[in-house]
C-alpha positions in Angstrom: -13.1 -11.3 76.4 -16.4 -12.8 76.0 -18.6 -14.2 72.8 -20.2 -11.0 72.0 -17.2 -8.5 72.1 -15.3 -10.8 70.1 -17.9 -10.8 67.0 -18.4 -6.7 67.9 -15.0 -6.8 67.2 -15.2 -8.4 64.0 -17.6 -6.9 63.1 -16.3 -3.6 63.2 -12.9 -4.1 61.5 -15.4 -5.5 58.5 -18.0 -2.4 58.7 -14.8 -0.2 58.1 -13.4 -2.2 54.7 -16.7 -2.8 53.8 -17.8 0.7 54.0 -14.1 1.4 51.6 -15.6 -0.4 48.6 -19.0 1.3 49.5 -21.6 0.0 50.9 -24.1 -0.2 47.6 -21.2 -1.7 45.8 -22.2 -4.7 44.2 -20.1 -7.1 45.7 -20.5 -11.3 44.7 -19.6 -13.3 48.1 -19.6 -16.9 47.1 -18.9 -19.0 50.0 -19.1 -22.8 49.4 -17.3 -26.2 50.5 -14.7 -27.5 48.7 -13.5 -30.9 47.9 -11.3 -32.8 49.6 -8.5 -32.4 46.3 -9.4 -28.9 46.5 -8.9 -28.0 49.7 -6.0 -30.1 50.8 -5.0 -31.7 47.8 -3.5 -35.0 48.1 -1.6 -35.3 51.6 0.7 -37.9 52.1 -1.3 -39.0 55.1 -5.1 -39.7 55.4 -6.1 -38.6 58.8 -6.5 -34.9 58.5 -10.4 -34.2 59.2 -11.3 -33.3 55.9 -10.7 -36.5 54.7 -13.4 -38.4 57.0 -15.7 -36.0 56.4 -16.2 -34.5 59.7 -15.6 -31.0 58.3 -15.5 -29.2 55.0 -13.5 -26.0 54.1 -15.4 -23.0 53.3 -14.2 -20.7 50.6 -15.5 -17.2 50.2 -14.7 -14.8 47.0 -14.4 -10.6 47.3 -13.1 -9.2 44.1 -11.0 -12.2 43.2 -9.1 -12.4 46.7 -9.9 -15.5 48.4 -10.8 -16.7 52.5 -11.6 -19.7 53.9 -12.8 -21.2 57.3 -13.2 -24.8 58.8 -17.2 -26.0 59.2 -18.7 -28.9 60.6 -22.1 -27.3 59.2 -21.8 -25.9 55.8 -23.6 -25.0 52.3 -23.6 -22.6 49.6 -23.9 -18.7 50.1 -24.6 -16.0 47.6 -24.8 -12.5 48.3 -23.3 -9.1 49.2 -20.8 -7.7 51.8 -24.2 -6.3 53.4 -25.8 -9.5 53.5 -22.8 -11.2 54.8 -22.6 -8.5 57.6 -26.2 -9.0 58.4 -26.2 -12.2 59.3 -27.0 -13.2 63.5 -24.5 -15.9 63.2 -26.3 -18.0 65.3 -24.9 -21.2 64.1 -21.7 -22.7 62.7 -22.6 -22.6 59.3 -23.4 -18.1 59.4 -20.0 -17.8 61.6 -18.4 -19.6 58.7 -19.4 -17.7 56.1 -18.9 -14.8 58.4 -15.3 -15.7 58.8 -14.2 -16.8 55.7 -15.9 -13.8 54.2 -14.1 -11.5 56.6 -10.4 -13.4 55.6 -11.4 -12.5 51.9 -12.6 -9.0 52.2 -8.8 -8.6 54.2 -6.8 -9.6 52.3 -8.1 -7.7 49.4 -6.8 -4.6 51.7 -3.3 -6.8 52.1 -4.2 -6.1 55.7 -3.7 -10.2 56.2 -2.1 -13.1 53.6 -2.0 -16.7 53.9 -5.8 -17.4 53.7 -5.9 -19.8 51.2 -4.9 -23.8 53.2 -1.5 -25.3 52.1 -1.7 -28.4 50.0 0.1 -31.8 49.6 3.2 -32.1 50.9 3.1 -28.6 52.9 1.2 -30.3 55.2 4.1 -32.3 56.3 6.4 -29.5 56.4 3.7 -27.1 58.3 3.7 -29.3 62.2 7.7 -28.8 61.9 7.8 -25.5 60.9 5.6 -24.6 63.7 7.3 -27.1 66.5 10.7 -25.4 65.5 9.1 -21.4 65.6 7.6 -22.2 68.7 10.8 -23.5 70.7 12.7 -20.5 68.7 9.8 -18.3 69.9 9.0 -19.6 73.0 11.9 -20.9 74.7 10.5 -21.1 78.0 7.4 -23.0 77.5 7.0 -26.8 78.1 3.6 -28.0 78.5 1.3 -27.1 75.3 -2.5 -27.1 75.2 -3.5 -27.8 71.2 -6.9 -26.9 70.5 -7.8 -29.6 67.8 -5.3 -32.2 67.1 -4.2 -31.5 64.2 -2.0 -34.5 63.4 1.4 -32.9 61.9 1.4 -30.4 64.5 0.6 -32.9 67.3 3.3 -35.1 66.3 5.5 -32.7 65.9 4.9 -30.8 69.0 5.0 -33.9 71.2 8.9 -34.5 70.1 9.7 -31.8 71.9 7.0 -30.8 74.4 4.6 -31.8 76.8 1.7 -31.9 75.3 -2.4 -32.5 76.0 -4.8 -32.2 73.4 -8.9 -31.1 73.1 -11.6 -31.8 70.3 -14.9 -31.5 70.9 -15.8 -34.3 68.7 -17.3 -37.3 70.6 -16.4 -39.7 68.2 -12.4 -38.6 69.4 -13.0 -38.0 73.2 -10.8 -40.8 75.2 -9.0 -42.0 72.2 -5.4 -42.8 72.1 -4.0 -40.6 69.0 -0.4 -40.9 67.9 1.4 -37.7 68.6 4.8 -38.4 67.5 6.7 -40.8 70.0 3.7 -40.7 72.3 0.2 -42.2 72.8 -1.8 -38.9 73.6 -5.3 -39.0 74.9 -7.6 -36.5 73.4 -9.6 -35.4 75.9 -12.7 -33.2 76.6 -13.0 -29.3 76.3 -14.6 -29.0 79.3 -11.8 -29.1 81.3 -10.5 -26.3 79.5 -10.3 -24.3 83.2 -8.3 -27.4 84.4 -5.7 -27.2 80.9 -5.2 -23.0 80.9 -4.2 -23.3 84.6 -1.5 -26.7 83.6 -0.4 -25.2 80.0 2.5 -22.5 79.7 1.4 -21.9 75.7 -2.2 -22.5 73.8 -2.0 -23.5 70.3 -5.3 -23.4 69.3 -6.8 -23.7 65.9 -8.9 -20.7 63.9 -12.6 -23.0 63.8 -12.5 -21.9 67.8 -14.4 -18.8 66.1 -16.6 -20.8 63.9 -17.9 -23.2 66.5 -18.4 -20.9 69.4 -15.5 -22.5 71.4 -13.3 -20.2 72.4 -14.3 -18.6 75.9 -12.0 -20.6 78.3 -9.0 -20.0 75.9 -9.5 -16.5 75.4 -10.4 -15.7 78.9 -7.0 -17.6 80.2 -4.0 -15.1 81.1 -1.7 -17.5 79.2 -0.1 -16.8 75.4 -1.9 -18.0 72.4 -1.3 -18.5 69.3 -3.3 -19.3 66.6 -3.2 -21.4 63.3 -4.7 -22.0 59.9 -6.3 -19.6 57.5 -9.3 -19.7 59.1 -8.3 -17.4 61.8 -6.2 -14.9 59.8 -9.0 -12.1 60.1 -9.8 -12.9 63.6 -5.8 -12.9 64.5 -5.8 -10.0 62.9 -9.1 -8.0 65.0 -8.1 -9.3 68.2 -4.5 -9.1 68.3 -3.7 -12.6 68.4 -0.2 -14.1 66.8 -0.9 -17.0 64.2 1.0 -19.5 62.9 0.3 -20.6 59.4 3.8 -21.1 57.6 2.6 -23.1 54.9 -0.2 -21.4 53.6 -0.8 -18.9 50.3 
């Protein structure tokens, strides 16, 4: 599946909702970053992302039903479902207004739930949740690629799995990061080839759509799944299970 029939495919599930409420609908898209408190609220640990302020979490508004999506590059955006749909998203910053526009419209429809990120102490409780699903789910399965090391999950997976971890942030390539009893190196996406051909499972998280990331995961033969609210309405037009037990 390459780049451009993935955001066809997108695009198309949006062009039909968006063409339901009527295309000369006046609809108000407000997509902006939130705080730290009002995105994540206050977490019992500090080394979620957010937090250093390597991303912020975009939040988009159709008819009162919210979406969200992970940015490394983001801003305010005002405008209509048109507009939205008119954008080249050339860079991070269109795809996540894109996406978190596209979660919103949604789950207005009901067609997806769980776009809005969980809060506090769910963030705890989400990396187990997941860790016991996925050996529920996948019993077989015993080396895990994460995509993004998310730190509850990581810790939580590496109990009971063998697990390597990506980012592409060059701040975190080569560092040790504590992934529950083990010292796990994150290491570069590039060898994504190298990781689908080791890993019997890819967890990988939503912002693959957002930063343009996700060729060598989507063009492996091996299951995915999906988490966070970013990637409900991409889960949702490619046929992709997510994982997001925590979320509202």
């Amino acid at each position: 599946m390459d780049t451009e029939d993935v955001f066809i495919r997108m695009k198309n599930v949006f062009t039909e909702f968006s063409t339901i409420l009527g295309d000369n609908t006046k609809v108000n898209v407000i997509a902006a970053p939130l705080s730290v408190k009002d995105a994540i609220g206050t977490p019992v640990k500090n080394d979620y992302p957010l937090q250093r302020g390597v991303e912020k979490l975009m939040e988009a508004n159709v008819l009162g039903s919210k979406g969200q999506a992970y940015t490394d590059h983001y801003g305010n955006f005002y405008g209509s479902l048109r507009d939205v749909l008119s954008l080249k998203l050339k860079d991070n910053y269109e795809r996540a207004v894109f996406i978190a526009t596209f979660n919103a419209l949604l789950r207005v429809f009901k067609i997806v739930n769980n776009t809005i990120h969980c809060k506090n102490e769910e963030m705890e409780y989400c990396g187990k949740i997941i860790a016991k699903s996925i050996k529920k789910k996948y019993c077989t399965v015993k080396n895990i690629w994460l995509v993004g090391p998310q730190p509850r999950i990581l810790e939580n997976l590496s109990n009971n799995f063998i697990v390597r971890v990506t980012d592409r942030d060059i701040n975190k390539i080569g560092k040790r990061i504590l992934g529950g009893n083990n010292n796990i190196i994150i290491e570069n996406p590039v060898i994504g080839p190298e990781l689908s051909e080791w890993a019997d499972l890819i967890i990988a998280t939503g912002s693959i759509f957002v930063n343009n990331t996700f060729g060598d995961i989507l063009a492996c033969d091996k299951p995915i799944l999906l988490y966070g609210t970013t990637a409900s309405g991409p889960a949702h037009a490619l046929g992709i299970p997510r994982c997001c037990p925590c979320s509202r």
